[in-house]
Structure formats: structure tokens, C-alpha cells
HTML snippet that shows the backbone in 3Dmol.js (N, CA, C, O; Angstrom):
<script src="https://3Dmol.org/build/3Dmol-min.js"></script>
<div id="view" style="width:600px;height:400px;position:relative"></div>
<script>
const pdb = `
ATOM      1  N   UNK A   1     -18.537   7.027   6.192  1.00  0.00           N
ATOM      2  CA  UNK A   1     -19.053   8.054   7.081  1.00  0.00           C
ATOM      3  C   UNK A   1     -19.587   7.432   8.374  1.00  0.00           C
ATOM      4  O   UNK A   1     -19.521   7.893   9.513  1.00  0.00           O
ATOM      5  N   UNK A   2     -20.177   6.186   7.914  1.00  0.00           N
ATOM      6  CA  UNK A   2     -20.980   6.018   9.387  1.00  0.00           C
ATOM      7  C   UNK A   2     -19.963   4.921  10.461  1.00  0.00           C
ATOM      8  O   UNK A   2     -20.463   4.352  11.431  1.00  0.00           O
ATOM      9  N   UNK A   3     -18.236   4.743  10.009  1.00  0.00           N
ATOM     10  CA  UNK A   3     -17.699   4.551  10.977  1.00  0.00           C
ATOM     11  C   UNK A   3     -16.534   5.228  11.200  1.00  0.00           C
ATOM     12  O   UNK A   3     -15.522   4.833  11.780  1.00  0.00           O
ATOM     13  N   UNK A   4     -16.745   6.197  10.728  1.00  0.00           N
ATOM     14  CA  UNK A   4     -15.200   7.440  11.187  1.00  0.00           C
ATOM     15  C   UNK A   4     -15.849   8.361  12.328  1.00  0.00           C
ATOM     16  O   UNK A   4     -15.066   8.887  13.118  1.00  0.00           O
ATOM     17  N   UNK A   5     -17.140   8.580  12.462  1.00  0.00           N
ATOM     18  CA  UNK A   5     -17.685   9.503  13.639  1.00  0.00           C
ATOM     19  C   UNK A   5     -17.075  10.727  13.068  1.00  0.00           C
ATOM     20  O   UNK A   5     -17.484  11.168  11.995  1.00  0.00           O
ATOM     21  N   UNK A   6     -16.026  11.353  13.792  1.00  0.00           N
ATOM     22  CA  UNK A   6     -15.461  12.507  13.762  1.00  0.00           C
ATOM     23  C   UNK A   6     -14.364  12.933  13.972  1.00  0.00           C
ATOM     24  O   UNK A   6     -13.990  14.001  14.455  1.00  0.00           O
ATOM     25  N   UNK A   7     -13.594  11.684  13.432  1.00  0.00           N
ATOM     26  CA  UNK A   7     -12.249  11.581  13.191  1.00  0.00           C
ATOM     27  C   UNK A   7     -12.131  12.098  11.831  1.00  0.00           C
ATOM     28  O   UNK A   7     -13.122  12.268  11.120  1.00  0.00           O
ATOM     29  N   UNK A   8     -10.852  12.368  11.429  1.00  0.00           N
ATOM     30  CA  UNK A   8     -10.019  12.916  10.662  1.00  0.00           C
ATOM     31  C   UNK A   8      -9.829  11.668   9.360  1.00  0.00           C
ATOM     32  O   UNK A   8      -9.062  10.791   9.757  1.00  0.00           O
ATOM     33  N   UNK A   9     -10.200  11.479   8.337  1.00  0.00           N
ATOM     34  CA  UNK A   9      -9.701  10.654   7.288  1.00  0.00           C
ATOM     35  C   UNK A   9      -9.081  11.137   6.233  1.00  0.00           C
ATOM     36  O   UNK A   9      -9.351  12.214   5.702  1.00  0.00           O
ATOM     37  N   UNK A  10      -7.956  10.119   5.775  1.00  0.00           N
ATOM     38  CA  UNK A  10      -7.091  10.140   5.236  1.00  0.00           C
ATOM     39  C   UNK A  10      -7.269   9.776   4.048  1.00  0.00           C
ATOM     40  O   UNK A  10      -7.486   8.565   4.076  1.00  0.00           O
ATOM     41  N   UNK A  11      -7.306  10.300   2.637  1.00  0.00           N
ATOM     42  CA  UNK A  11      -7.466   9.215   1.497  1.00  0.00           C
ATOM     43  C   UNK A  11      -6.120   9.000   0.781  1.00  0.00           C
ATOM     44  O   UNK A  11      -5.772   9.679  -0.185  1.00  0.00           O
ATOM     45  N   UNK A  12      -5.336   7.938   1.359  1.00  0.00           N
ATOM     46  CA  UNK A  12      -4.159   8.126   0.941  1.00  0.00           C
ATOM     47  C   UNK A  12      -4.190   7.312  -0.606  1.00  0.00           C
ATOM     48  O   UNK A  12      -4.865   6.301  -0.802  1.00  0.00           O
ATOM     49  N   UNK A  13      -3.543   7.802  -1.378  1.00  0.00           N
ATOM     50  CA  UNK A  13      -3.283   6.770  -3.224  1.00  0.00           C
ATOM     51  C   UNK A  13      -2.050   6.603  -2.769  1.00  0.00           C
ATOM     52  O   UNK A  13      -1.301   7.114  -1.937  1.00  0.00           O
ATOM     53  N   UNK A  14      -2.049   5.396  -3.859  1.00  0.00           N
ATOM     54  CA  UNK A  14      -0.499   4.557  -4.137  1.00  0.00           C
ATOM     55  C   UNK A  14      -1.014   4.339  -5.650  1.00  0.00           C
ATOM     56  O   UNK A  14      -2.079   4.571  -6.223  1.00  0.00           O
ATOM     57  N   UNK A  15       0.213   3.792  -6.034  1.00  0.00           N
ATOM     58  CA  UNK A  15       0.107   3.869  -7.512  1.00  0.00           C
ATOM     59  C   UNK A  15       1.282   2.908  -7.703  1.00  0.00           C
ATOM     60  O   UNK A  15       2.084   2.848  -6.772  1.00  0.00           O
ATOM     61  N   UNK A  16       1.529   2.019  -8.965  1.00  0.00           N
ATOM     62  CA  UNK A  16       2.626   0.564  -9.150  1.00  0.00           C
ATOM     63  C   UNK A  16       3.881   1.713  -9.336  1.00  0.00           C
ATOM     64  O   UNK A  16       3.804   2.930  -9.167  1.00  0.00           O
ATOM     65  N   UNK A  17       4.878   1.023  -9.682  1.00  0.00           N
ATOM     66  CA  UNK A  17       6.144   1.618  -9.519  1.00  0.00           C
ATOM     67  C   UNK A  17       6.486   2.468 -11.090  1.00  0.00           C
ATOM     68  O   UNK A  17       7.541   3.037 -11.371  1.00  0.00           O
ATOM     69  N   UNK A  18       5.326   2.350 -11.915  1.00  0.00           N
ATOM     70  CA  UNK A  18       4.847   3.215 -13.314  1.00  0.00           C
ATOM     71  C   UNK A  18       5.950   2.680 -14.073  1.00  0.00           C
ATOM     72  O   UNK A  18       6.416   1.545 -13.971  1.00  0.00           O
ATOM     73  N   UNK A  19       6.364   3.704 -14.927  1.00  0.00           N
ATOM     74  CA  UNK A  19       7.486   3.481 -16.020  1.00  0.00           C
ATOM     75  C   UNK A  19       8.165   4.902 -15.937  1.00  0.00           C
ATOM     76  O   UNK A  19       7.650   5.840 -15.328  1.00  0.00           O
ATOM     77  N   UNK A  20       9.527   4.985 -16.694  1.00  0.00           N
ATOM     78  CA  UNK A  20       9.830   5.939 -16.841  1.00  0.00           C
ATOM     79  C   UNK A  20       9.625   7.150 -16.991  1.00  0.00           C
ATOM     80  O   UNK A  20      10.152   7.979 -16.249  1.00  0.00           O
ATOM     81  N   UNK A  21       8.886   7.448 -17.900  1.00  0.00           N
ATOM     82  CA  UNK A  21       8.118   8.383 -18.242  1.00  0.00           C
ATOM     83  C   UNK A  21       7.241   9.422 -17.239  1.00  0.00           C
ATOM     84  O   UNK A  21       7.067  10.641 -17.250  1.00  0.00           O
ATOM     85  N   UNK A  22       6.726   8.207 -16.272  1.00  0.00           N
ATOM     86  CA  UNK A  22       5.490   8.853 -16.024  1.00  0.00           C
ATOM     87  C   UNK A  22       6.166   9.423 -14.347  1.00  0.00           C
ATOM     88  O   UNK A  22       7.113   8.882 -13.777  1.00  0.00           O
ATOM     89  N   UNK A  23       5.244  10.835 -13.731  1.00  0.00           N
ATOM     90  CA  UNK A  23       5.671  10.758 -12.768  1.00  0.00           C
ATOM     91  C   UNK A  23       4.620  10.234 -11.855  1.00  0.00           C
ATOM     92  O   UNK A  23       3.461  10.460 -12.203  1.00  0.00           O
ATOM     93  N   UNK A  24       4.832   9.506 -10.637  1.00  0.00           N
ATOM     94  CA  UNK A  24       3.513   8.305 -10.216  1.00  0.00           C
ATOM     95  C   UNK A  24       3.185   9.292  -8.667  1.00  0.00           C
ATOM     96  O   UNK A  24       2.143   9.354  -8.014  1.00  0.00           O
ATOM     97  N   UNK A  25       4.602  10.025  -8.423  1.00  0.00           N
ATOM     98  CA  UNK A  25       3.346  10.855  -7.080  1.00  0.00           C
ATOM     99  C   UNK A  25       3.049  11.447  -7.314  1.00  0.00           C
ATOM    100  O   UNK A  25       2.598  11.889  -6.257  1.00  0.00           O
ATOM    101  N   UNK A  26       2.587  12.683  -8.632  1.00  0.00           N
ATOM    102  CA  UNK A  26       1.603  13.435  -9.142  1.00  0.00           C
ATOM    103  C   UNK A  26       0.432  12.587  -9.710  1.00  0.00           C
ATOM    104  O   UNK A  26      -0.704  12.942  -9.394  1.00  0.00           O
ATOM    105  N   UNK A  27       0.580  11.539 -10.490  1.00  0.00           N
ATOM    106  CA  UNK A  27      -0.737  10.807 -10.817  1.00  0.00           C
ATOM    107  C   UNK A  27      -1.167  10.289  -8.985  1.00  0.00           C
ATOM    108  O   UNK A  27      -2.390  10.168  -9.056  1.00  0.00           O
ATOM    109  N   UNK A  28      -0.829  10.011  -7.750  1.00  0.00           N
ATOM    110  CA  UNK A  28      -1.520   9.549  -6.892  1.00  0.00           C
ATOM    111  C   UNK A  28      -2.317  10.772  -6.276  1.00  0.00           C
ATOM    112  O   UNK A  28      -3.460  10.837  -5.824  1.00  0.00           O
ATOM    113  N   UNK A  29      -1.057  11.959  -6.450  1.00  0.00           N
ATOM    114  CA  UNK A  29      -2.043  13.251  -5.839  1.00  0.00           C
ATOM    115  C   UNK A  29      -3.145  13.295  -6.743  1.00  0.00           C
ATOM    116  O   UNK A  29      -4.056  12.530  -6.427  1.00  0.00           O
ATOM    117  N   UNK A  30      -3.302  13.876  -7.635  1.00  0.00           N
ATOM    118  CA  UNK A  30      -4.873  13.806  -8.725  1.00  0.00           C
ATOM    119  C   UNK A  30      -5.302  13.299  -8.098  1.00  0.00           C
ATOM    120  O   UNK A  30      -5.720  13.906  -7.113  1.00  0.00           O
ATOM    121  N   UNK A  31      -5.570  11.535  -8.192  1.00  0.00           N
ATOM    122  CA  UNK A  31      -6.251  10.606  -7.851  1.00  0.00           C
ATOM    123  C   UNK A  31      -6.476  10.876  -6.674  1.00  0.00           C
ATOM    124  O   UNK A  31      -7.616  10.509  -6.390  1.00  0.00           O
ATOM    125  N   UNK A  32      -5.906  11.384  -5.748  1.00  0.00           N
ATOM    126  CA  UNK A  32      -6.130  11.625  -3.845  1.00  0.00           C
ATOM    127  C   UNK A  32      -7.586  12.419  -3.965  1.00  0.00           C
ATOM    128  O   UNK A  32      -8.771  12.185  -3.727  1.00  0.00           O
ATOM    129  N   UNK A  33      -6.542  13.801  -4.623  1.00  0.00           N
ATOM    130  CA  UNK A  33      -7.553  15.108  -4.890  1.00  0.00           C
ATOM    131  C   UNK A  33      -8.758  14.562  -5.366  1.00  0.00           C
ATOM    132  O   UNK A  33      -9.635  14.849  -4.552  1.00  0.00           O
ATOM    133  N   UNK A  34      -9.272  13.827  -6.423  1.00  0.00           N
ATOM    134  CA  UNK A  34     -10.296  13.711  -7.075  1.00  0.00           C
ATOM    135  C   UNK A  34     -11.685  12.512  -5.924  1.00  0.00           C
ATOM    136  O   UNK A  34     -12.914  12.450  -5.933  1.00  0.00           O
ATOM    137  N   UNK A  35     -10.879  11.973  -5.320  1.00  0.00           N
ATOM    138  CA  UNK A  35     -11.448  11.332  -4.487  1.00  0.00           C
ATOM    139  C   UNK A  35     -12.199  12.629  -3.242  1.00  0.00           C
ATOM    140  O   UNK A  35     -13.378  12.947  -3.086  1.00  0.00           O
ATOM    141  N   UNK A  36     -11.002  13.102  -2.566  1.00  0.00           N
ATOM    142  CA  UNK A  36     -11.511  14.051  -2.137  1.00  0.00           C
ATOM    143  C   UNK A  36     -12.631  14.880  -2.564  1.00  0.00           C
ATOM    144  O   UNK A  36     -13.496  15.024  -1.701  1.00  0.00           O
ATOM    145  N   UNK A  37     -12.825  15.439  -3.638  1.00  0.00           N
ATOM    146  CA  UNK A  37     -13.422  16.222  -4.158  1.00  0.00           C
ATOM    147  C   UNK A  37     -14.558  15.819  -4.461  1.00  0.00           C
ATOM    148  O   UNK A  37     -15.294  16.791  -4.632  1.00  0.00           O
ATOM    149  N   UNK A  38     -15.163  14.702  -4.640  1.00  0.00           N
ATOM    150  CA  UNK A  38     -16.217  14.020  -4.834  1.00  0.00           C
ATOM    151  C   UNK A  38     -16.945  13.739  -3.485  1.00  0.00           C
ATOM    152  O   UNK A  38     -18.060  14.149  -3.160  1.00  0.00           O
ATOM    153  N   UNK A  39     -16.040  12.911  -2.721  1.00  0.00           N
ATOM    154  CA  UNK A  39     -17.041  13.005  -1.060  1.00  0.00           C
ATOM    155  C   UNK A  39     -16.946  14.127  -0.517  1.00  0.00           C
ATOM    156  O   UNK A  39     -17.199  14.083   0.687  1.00  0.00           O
ATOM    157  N   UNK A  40     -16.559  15.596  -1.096  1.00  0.00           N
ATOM    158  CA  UNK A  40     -16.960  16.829  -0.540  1.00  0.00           C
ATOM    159  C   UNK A  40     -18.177  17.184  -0.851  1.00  0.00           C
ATOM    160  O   UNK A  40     -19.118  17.439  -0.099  1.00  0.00           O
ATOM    161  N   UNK A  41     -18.106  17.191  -2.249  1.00  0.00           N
ATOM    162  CA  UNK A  41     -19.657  17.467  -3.135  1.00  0.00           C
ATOM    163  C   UNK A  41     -20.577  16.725  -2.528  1.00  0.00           C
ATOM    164  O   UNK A  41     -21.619  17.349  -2.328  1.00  0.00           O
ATOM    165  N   UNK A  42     -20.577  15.263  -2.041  1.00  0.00           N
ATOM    166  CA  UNK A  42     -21.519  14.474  -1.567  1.00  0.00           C
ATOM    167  C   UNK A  42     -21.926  15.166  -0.250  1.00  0.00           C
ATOM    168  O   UNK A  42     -23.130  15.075  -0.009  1.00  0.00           O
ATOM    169  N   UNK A  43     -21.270  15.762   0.552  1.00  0.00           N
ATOM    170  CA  UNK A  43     -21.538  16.853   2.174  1.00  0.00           C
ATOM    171  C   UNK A  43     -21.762  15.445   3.243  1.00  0.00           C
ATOM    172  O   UNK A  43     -22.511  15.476   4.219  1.00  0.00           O
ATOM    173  N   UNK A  44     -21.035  14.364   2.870  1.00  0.00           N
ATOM    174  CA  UNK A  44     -21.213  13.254   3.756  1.00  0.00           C
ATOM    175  C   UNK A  44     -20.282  13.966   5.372  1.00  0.00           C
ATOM    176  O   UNK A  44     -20.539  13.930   6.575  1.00  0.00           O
ATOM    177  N   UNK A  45     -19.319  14.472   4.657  1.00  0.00           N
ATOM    178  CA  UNK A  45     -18.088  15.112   6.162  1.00  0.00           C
ATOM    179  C   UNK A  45     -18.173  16.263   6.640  1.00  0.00           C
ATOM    180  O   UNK A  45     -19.094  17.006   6.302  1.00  0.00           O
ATOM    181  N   UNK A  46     -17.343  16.592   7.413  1.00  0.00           N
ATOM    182  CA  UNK A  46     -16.942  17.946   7.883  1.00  0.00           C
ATOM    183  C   UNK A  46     -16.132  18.507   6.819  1.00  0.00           C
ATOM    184  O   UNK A  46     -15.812  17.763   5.891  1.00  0.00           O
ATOM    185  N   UNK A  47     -15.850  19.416   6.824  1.00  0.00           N
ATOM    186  CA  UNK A  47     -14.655  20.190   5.246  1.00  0.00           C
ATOM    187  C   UNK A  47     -13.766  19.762   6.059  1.00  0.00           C
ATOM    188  O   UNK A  47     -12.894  19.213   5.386  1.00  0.00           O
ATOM    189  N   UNK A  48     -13.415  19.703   7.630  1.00  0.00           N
ATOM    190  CA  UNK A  48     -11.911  19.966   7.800  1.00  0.00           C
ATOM    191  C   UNK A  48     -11.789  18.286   8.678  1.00  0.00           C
ATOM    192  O   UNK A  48     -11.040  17.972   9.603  1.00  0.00           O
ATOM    193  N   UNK A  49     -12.719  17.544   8.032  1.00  0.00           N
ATOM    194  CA  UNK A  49     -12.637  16.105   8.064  1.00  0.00           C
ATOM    195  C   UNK A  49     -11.817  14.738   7.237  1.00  0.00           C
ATOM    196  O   UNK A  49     -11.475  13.620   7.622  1.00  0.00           O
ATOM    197  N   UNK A  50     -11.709  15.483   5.899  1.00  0.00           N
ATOM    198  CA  UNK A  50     -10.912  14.703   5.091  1.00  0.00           C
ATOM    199  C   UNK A  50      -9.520  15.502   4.741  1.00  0.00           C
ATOM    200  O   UNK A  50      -9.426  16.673   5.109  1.00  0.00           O
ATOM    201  N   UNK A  51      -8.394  14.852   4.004  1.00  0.00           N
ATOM    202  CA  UNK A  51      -7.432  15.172   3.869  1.00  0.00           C
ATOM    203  C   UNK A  51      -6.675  14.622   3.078  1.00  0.00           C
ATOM    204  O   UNK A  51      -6.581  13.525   3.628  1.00  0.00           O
ATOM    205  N   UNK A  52      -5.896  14.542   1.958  1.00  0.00           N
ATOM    206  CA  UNK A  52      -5.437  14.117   0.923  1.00  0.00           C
ATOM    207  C   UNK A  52      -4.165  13.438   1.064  1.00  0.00           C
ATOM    208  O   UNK A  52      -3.631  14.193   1.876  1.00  0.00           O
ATOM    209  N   UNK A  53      -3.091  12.291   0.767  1.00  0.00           N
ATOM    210  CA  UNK A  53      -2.175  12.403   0.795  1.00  0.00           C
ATOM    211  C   UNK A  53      -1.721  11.389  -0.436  1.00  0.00           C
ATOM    212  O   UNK A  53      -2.100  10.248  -0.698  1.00  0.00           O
ATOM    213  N   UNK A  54      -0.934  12.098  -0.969  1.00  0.00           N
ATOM    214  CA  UNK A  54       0.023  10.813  -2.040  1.00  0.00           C
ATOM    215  C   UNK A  54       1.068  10.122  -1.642  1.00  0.00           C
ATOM    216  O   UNK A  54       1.978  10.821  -1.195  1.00  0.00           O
ATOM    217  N   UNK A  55       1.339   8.417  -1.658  1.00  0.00           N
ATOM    218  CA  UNK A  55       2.566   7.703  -1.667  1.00  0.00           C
ATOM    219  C   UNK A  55       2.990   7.311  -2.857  1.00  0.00           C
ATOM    220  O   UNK A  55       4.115   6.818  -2.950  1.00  0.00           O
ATOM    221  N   UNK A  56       2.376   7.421  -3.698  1.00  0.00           N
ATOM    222  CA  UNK A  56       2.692   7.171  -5.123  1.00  0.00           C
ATOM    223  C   UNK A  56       3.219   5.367  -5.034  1.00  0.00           C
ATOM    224  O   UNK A  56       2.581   4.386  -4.652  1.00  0.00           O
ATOM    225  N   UNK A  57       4.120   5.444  -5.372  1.00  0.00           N
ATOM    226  CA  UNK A  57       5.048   3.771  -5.340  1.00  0.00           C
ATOM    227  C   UNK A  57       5.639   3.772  -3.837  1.00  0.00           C
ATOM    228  O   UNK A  57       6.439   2.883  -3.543  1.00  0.00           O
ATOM    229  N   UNK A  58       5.410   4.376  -3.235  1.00  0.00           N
ATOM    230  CA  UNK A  58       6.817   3.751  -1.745  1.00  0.00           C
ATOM    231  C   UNK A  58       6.071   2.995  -1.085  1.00  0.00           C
ATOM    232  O   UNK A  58       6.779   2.407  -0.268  1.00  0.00           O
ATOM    233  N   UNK A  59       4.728   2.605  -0.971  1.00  0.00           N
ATOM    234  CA  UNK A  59       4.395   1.835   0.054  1.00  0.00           C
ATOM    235  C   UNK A  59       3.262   0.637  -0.756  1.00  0.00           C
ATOM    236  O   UNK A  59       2.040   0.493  -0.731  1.00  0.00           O
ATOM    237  N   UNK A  60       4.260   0.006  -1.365  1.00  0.00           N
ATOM    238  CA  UNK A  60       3.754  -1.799  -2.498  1.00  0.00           C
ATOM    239  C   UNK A  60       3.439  -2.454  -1.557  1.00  0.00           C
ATOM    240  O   UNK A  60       3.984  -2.657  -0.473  1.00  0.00           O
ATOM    241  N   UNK A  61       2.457  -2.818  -2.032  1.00  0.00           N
ATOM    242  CA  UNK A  61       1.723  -4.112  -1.303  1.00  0.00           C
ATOM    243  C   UNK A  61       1.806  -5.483  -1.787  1.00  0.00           C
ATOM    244  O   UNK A  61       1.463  -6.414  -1.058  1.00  0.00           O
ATOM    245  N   UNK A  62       2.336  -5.709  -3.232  1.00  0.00           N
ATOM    246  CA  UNK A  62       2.684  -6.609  -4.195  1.00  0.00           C
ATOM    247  C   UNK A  62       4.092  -6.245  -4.812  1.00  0.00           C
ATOM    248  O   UNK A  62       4.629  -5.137  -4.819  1.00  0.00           O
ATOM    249  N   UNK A  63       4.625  -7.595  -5.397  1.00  0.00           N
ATOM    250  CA  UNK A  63       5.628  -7.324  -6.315  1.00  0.00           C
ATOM    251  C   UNK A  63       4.960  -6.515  -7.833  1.00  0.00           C
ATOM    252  O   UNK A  63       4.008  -6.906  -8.509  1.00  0.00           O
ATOM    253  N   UNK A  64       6.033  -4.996  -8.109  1.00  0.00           N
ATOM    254  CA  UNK A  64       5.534  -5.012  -8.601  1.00  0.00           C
ATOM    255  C   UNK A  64       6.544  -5.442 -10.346  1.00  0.00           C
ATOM    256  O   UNK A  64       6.542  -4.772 -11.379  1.00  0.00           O
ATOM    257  N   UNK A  65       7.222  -6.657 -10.087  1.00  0.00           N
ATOM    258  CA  UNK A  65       7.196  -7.113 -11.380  1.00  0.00           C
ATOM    259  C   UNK A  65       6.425  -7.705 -12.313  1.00  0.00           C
ATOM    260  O   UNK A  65       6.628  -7.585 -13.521  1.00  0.00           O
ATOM    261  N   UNK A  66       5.435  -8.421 -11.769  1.00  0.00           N
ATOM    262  CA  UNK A  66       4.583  -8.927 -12.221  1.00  0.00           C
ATOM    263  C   UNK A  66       2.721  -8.180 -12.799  1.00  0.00           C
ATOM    264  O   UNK A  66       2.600  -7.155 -12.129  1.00  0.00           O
ATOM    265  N   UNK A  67       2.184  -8.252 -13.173  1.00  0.00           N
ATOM    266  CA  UNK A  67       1.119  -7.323 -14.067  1.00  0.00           C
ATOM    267  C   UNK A  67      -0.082  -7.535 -13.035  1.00  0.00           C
ATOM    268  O   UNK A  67      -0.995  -6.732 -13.229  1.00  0.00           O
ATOM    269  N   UNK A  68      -0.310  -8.490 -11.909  1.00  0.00           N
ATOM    270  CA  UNK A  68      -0.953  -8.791 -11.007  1.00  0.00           C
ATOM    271  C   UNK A  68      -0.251  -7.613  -9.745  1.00  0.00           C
ATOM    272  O   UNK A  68      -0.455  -6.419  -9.525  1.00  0.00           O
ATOM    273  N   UNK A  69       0.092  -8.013  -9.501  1.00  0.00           N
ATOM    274  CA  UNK A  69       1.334  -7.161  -8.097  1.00  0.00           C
ATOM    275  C   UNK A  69       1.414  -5.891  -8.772  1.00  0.00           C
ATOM    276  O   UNK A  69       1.552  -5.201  -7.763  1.00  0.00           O
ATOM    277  N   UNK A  70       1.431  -5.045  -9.747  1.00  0.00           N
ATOM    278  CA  UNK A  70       1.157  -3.608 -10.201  1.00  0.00           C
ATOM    279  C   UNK A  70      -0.317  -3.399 -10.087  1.00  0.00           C
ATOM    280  O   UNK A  70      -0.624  -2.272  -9.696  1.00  0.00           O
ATOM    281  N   UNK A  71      -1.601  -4.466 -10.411  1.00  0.00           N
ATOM    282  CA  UNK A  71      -2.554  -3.798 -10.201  1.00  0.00           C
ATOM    283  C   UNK A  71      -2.887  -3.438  -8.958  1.00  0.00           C
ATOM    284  O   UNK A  71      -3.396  -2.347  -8.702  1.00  0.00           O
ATOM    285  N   UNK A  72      -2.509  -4.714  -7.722  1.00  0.00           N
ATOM    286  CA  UNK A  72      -2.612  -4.633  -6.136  1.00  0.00           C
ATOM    287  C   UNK A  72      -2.029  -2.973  -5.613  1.00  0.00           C
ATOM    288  O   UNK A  72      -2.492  -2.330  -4.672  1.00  0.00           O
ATOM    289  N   UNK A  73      -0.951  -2.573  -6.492  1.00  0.00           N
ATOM    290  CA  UNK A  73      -0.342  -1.802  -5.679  1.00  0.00           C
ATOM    291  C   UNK A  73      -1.141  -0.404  -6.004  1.00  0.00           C
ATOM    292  O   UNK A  73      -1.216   0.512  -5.185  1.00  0.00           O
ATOM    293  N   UNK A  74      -1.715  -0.370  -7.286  1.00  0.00           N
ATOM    294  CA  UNK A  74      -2.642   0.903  -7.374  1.00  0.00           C
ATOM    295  C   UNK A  74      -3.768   0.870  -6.441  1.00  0.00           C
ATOM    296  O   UNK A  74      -4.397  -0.145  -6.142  1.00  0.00           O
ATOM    297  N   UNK A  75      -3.980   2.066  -5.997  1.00  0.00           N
ATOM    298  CA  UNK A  75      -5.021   1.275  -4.929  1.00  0.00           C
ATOM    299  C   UNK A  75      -5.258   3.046  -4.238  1.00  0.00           C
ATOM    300  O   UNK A  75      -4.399   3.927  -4.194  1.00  0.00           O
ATOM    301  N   UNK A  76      -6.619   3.118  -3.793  1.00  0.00           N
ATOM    302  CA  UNK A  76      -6.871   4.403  -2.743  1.00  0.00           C
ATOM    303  C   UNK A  76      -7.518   3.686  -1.235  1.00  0.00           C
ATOM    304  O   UNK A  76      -8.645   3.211  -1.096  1.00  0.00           O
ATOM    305  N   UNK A  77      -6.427   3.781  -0.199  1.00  0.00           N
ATOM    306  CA  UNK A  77      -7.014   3.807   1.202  1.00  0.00           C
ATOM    307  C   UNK A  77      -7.645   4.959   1.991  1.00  0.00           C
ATOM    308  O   UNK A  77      -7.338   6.144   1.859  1.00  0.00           O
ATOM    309  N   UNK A  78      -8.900   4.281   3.134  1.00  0.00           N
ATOM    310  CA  UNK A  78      -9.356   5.559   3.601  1.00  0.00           C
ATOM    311  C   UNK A  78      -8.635   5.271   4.875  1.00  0.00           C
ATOM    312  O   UNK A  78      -8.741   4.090   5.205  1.00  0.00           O
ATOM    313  N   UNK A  79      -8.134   5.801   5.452  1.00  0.00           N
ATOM    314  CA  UNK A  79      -7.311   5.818   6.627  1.00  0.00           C
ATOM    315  C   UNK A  79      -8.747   6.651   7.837  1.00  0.00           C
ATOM    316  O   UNK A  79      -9.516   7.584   7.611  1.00  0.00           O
ATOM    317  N   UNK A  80      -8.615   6.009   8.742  1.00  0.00           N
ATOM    318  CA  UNK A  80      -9.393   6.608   9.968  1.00  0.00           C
ATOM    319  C   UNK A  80      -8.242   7.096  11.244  1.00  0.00           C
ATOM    320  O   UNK A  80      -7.448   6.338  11.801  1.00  0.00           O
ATOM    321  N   UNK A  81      -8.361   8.079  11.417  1.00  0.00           N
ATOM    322  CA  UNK A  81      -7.222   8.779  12.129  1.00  0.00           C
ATOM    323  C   UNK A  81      -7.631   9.012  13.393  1.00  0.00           C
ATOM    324  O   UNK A  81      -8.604   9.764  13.450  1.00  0.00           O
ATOM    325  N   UNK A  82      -7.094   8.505  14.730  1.00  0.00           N
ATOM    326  CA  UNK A  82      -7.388   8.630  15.531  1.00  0.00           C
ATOM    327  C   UNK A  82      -7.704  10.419  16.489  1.00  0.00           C
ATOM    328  O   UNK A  82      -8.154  10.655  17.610  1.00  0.00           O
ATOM    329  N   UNK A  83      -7.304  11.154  15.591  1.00  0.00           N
ATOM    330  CA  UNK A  83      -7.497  12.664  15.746  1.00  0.00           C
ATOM    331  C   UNK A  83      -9.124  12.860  15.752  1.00  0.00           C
ATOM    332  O   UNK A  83     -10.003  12.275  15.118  1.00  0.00           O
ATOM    333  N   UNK A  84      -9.156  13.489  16.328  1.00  0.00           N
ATOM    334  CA  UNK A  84     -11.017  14.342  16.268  1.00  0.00           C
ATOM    335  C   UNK A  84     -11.365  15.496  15.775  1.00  0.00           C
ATOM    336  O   UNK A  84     -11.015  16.470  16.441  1.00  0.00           O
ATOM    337  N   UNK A  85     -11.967  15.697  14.778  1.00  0.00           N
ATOM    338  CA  UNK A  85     -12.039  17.288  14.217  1.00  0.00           C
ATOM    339  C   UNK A  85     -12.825  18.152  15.161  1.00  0.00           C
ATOM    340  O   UNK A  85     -12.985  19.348  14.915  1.00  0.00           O
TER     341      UNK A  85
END
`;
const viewer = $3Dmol.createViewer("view");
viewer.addModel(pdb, "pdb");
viewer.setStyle({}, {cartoon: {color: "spectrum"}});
viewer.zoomTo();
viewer.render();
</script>
């Protein structure tokens, strides 16, 4: 809060490249949403200050073959958006 001013933030999730089974850009949305939803309750922002988005697996930051490089890639960023609410 005390370096976004009154810009627009982003809480974007990523999530490792999962397994079959699972679908990984609905588990990043949750995880977006739930983030969201918590620094709303806190009244740290504006309502029309934060904003949710899922990448699920498209944007790895690690290999994710390895059990190290899947944990790197789960991950929630707060993006500071050069927009002004």
C-alpha cells in the first residue's frame, strides 16, 4: 500500500506446469481471487484499486522439470500499474 499510491495493482498467480489432471488456470484464479479478497477485507485500497489476473503455467520462471523450478514457478506477483484510479 504504501508504494502503489494510487495506481492500479495487479495480483497476478502462476502456478508449475501441474499434472494432468489438474486444471492450473483455475487453481491460479482461486489463488488470485483469494488474495484479492483478503486485502479487500483489510480496506488497505480503493475497491477499484486491485484486480485479479491468472497465468496459471505460461509465464515459468524456472524449469519446471525439476521439484525446485515447480516450486519457483508457483508464485503470486503484485504488479504496480502505471494507471491511476
Amino acid at each position: 500500500a504504501q508504494y502503489a499510491g494510487r495506481n492500479r495493482i495487479g495480483i497476478e498467480a502462476h502456478t508449475d506446469s501441474g499434472n494432468a489432471s489438474g486444471n492450473m488456470h483455475q487453481l491460479a484464479a482461486i489463488q488470485a481471487a483469494a488474495v484479492l479478497d483478503y486485502l479487500q477485507r483489510k480496506n488497505q485500497f480503493a475497491p477499484t484499486q486491485l484486480f485479479s489476473l491468472a497465468h496459471g503455467p505460461n509465464h515459468p520462471v524456472a524449469d519446471n522439470t525439476s521439484v525446485a523450478g515447480r516450486a519457483q514457478n508457483r508464485r503470486i506477483e503484485f504488479v504496480v500499474y502505471p494507471d491511476p484510479i
